[in-house]
N, C-alpha and C positions, 0 to 999 in steps of 0.2 A: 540466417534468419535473424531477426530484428525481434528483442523481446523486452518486454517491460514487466516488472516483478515488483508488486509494493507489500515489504513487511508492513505489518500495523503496529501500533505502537503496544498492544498487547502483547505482542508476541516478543519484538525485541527489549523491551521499556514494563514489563510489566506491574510492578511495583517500583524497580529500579534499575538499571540497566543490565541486562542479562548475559555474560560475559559468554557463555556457554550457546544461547541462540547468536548471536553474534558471527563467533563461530563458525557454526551453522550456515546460517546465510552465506559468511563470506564463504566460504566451502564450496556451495552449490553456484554463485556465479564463478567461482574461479574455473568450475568444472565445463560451466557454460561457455564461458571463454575458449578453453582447450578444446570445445567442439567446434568453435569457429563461429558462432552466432555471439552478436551483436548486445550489448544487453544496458538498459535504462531502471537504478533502482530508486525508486522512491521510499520513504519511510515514515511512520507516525510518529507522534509524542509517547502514547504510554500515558501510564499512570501519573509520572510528576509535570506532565504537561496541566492534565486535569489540576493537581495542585496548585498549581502557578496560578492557572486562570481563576479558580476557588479565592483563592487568598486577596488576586487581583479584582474580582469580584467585591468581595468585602471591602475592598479598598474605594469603592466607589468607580472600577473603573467601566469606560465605555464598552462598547461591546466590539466596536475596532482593535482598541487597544487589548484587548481580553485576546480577540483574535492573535492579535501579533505578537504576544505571549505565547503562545501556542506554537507559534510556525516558528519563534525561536528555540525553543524544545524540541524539537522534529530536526530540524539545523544540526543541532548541539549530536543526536541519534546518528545523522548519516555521516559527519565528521567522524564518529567511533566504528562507522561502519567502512567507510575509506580509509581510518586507520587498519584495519584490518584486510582489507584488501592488496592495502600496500601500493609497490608500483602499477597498479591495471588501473585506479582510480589517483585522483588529484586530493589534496587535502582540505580544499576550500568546495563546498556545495553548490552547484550554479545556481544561477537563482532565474532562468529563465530558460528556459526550453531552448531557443536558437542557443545557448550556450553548451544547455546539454549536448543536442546534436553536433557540436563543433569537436567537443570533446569524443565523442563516438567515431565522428571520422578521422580522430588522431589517434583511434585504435584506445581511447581509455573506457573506463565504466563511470557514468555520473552517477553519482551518489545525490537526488537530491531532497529535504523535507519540502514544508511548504513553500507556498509561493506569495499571495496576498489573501487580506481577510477575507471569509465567506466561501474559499475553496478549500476544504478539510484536504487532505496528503489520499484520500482514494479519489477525490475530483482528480489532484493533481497527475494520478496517475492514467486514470482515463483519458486526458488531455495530451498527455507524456506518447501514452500510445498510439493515438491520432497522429501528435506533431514528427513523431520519430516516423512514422509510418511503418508500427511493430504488427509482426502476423497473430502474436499472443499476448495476452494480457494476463497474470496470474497474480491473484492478489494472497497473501499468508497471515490467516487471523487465528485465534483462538479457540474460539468453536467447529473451526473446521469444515465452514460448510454455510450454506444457505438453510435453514429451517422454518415450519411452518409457522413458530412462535417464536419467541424467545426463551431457546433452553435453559437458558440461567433463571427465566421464574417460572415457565408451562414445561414441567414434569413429561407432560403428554408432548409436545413438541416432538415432532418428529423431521431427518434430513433430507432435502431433497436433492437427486438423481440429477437434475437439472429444473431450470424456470424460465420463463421470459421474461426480458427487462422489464415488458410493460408489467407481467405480474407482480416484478419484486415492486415497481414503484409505487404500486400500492402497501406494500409492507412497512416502507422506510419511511412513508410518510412525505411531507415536501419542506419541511424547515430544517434547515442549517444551524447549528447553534456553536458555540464555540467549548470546545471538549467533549461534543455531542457522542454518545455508546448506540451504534449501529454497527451490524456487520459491514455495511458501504453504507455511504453517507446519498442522499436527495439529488444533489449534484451531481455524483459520480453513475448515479446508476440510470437519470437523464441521458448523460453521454454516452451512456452502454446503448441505450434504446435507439440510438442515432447509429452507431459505429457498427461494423461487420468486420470485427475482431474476434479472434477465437478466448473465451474469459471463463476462467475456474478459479472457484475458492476453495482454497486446503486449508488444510492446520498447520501445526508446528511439526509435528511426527513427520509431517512429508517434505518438510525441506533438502533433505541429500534423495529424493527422489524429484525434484524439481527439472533437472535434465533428462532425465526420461519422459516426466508430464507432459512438458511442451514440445518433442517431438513424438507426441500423440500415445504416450506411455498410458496403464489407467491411475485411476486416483480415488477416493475414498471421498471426496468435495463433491461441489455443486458447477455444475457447467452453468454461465450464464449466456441463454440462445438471445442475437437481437433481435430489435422489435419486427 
């Protein structure tokens, strides 16, 4: 099976690089691997992504270049995250899908961040799983889940069981912004609405549970049904 798995930059990056979720992750693809399924990682900035762009910001800069601050950060993330994976992955991030997949059928694991400005690293992944032609799409963020608010300021916020694309894209709203805080980003969850991939969001606690998830293990997240 063909799987695609995007840590967020919360989860691996979240003030600063988390040696420990790291870890983690590589653990649960290398685990993936030994069951013989196929697997594409993408990964976010985190927290010093947001800084960069902040700082770049103030600097007077464009919102291209803001972007591409961003997707260097993301970069710099799956570089430590192919460090850690060692021989299964390459040390350099491809930076194009036809690359990933060349890499896949050389039996490695791409490690990749972004790609170009206006696609956040959950576009990228959604696209990852389309191009790969992945049966799962699992994405690992910090609140663990799809909610009806945003738990970090509605108290009342409560997780949901599952949603449909079309519901979330009313939640995410439709602008992109560069270091934008959403669970999936406008873009990414477009492409969900399109695709008829199986997509759940976890947290961090279930990452050495990730190879069980995607062969239809249960989970504590949110299934995203498509449109």
């Amino acid at each position: 099976m063909r799987i695609t798995l995007n840590f967020g930059g919360s989860v691996l990056s979240p003030e600063w690089p988390d040696l420990e979720s790291f870890r983690l992750a590589a653990g649960a693809v290398r685990e993936l691997v030994e069951r013989r399924h196929q697997v594409l990682v993408v990964v976010g900035g985190g927290e010093p992504a947001r800084r960069y762009i902040g700082v770049g910001e103030e600097l007077g800069g464009s919102e291209v270049l803001l972007h591409e601050l961003g997707i260097e950060v993301t970069r710099l993330n799956a570089r430590l995250l192919a460090m850690a994976l060692g021989e299964l992955s390459e040390p350099s991030p491809p930076a194009t899908f036809r690359e990933a997949l060349q890499l896949m059928l050389r039996g490695k694991v791409p490690v990749m961040g972004g790609t170009v400005p206006g696609h956040t690293t959950d576009a990228v992944a959604a696209m990852g799983a389309k191009a790969t032609g992945s049966s799962a799409l699992l994405f690992v963020t910090d609140v663990g889940g799809i909610y009806s608010a945003d738990p970090k300021v509605d108290p009342t916020a409560r997780k949901l069981d599952r949603i449909g694309a079309g519901e979330l894209m009313k939640l995410v709203g439709t602008r992109v912004t560069p270091g934008m805080r959403t669970v999936l980003d406008p873009v990414a969850v477009k492409l969900l609405h399109q695709l008829r991939i199986r997509t759940v969001v976890i947290g961090r606690g279930e990452i050495p549970r990730i190879p069980l998830i995607v062969e239809g293990g249960e989970h504590g997240g949110t299934e995203i049904l498509p449109g």
